[in-house]
Structures are given as structure tokens and as C-alpha cells.
N, C-alpha and C positions, 0 to 999 in steps of 0.2 A: 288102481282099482281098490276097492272097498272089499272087504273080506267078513260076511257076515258067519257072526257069533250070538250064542245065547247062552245065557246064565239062567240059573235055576230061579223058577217066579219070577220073571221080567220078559217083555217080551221081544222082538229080534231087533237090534242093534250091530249099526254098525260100525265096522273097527275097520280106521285106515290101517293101510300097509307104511311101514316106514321103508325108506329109501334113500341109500346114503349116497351122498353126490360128490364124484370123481371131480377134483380140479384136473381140467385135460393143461397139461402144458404142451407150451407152443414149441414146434420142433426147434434142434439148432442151426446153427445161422453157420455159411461158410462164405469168405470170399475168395473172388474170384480176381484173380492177380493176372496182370500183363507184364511180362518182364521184357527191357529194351534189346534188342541186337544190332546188331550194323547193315543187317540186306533188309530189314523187311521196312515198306517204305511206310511213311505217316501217314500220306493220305490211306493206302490201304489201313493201317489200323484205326481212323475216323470210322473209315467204310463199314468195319467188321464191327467196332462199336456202338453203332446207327443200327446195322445190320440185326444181330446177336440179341444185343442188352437194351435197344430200342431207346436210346441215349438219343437226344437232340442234337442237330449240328454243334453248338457252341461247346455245349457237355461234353460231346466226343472229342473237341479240341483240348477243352482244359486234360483230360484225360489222357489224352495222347502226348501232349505237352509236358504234363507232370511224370511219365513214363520215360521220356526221351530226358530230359533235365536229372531224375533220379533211379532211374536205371529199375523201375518197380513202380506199377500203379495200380489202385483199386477202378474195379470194374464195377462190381455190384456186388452185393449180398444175401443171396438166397439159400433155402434149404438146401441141403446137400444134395439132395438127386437133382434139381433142377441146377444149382453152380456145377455140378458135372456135367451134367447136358451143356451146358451154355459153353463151356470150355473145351469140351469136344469138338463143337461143333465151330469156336472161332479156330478152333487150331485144324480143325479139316478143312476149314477154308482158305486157312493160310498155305496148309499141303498143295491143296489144287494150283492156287496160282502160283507156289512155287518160292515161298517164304517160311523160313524156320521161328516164327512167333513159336514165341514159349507162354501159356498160358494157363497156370497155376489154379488150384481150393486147396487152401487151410481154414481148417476151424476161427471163427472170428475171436 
């Protein structure tokens, strides 16, 4: 908004407001890591990857397949409170059915 001013012999003018503009940066990134174990079965980690991270059947293979081969696989990368949530929630499901998935966030 306009901020009116007057000076001595001239009549009422207006004077914008200045306004200095915040670069917002964008929050940081964490992933979200599945590490392999020997009980918890693959198709279950497809499941929870489909499920969870909403990964496509194939994407949850390659995924699941790179996990079981290197013993550690990236799942996604989202802000921190949401790769918390998402890793909560595949490891509580792993709880329920009764598998010890270990599923990691670190900072990317």
C-alpha cells in the first residue's frame, strides 16, 4: 500500500512503501533407507513399498532387489517429518505382520 505524504507547496503525493523480499528456501531433504534382514520376505517389502512410498509394482522390485543384493536401499526422499512418518509407518507394518524391517532417515 501507498503511504501518503506531503511536502511544503506541492500537493498530496504518493510514496510507495518498500518491501524487502525473503528468498524462502526450500526445507531439507532426508532419505528414507530400507536395510536387508534374513525373515522379512520380499514380496512383503514390494507390498510396503507400493503401500508406504506409492512406488509402482516394477519400482518396488527394482527396490526391493537392490536392498536384498546390497544389503541397503533408497526408498524416497522427502522432508524430514514426512520421511519420518513414511518410516514409521513401513516399520509398523512390518511390526504387525511380524517382520523386523529396519527402515532408516538420514539427511541426504
Amino acid at each position: 500500500m501507498a503511504e501518503r505524504t506531503r511536502n511544503p507547496g506541492e500537493s498530496e503525493v504518493l510514496a510507495p512503501k518498500t518491501r524487502t523480499r525473503r528468498k524462502v528456501q526450500p526445507p531439507p531433504l532426508y532419505q528414507v533407507l530400507f536395510h536387508n534382514d534374513d525373515f522379512t520376505t520380499m514380496e512383503f517389502v514390494v507390498d510396503v513399498l507400493k503401500a508406504v512410498f506409492h512406488h509402482g509394482e516394477q519400482q518396488a522390485m527394482r527396490i526391493m532387489l537392490h536392498v536384498h543384493h546390497n544389503g541397503v536401499g533408497l526408498a524416497g526422499t522427502y522432508p524430514k517429518e514426512i520421511a519420518e512418518t513414511k518410516s514409521e509407518k513401513a516399520m509398523s507394518m512390518a511390526r504387525a505382520a511380524g517382520y523386523p524391517l529396519l527402515v532408516t532417515v538420514e539427511p541426504e
